[in-house]
C-alpha positions in Angstrom: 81.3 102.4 107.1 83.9 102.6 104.0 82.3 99.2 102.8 79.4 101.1 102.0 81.7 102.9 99.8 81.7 99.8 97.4 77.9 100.2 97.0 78.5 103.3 94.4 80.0 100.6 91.8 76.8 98.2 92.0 74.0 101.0 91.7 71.0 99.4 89.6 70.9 100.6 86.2 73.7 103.1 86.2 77.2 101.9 85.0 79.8 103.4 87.2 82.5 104.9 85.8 86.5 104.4 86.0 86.9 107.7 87.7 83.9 106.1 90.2 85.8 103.0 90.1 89.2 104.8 90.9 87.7 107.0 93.7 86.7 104.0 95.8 89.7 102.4 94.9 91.3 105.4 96.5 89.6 105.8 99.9 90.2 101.8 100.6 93.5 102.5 99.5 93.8 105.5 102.2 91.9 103.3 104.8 94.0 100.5 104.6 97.5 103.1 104.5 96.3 104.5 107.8 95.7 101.2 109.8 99.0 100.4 108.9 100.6 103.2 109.9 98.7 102.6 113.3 100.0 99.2 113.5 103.7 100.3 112.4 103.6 102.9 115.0 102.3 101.0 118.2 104.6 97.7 117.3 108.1 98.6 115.7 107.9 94.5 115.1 105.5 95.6 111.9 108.5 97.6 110.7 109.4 96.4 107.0 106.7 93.8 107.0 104.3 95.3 104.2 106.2 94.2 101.8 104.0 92.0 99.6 101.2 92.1 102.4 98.3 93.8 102.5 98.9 96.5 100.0 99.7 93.8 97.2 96.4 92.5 98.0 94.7 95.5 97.3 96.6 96.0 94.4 95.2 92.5 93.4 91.5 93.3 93.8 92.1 96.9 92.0 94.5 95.8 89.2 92.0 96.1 86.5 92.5 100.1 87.4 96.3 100.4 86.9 95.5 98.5 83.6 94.9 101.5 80.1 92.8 99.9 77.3 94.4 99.6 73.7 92.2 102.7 72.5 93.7 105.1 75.1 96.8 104.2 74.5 96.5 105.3 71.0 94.6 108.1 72.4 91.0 107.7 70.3 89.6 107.4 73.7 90.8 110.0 76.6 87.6 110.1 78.5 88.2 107.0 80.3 92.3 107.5 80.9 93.9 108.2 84.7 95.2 104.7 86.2 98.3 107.5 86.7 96.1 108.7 89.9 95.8 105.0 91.3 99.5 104.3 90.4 100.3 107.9 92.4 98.4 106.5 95.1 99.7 103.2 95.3 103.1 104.0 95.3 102.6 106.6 97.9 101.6 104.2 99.9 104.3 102.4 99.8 106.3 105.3 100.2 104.6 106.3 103.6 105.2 103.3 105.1 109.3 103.1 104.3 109.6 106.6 105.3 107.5 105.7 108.8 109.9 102.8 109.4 112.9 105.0 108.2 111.5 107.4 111.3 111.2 104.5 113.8 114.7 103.3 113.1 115.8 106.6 113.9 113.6 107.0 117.1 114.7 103.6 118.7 118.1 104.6 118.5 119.5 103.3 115.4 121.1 106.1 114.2 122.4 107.9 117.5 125.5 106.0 118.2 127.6 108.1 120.6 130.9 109.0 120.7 133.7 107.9 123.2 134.6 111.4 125.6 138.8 111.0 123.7 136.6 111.4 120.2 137.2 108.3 118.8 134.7 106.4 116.6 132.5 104.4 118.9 133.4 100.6 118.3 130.4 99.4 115.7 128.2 96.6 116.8 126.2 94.1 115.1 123.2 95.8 115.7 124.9 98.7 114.0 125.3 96.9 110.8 121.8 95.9 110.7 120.3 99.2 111.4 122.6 100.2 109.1 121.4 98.2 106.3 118.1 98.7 107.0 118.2 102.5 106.7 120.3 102.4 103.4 117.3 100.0 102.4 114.3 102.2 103.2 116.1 105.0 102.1 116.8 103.6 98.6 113.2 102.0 98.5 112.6 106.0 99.3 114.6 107.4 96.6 112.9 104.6 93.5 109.9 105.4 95.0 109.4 108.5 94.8 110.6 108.6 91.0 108.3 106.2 90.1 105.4 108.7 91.6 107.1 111.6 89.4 107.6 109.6 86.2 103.5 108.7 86.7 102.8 112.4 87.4 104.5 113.7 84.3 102.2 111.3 82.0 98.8 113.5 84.0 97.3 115.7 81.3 95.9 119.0 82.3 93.0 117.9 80.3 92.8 114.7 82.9 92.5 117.1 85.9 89.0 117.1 87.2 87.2 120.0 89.5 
């Protein structure tokens, strides 16, 4: 059913727009986010693995869209402007995925170590160490993130905001 979404683009004798362009970019985008959220949370394997998978492939087929012509750089040519929302989008993605793994890591146990009954620290395993690293990791992937979605947010013009 989304497929048919990519029909809007290839109407006869109407050019489609970027905002067209970037609105189906969008809801594959979405589509794809939520089957892999699906997949992360029925097989904790999937954690970490999107890395260069499937969103970097849609970033491929869309790249044109995170791409401004010369003329709106220099601003002659607004109308056409707003690869901030598909940049927004793609690295909220990304975003959404470390902070579902960040939750599973927690869930299976990887941050609940429990103390010894005297109150000593609990003697640190390997497994530990890995969790360990893997929630400082998804938490700084997290943290960059989420500034680059702010720095892209801060370029939005009110005059870019559509109704």
């Amino acid at each position: 059913m989304i497929e048919r979404c990519r029909a809007i683009l290839h109407v006869d004798g109407i050019q489609s727009s970027n905002h067209d362009q970037r609105m189906v970019a969008e809801i594959f985008l979405y589509s794809k986010l939520y089957r892999l959220l699906q997949r992360v949370s029925t097989d904790r394997r999937a954690i970490g693995t999107e890395d260069g998978g499937e969103l970097q492939l849609w970033r491929e087929q869309w790249d044109y869209l995170f791409r401004t012509s010369i003329l709106v750089r220099i601003r002659l040519w607004v109308d056409e402007d707003g690869h901030q929302y598909i940049e927004i989008g793609y690295y909220f993605a990304h975003l959404m995925l470390r902070a579902q793994a960040l939750k599973l890591l927690e869930e299976s146990g990887g941050g609940g170590r429990q103390t010894p009954v005297d109150g000593s620290p609990a003697p640190r395993t390997p497994t530990d160490f890995s969790s360990h690293e893997a929630k400082k990791s998804h938490m700084s992937a997290i943290s960059q993130l989420s500034t680059q979605i702010l720095n892209r947010a801060r370029r939005v013009e009110v005059a870019e905001i559509r109704v």
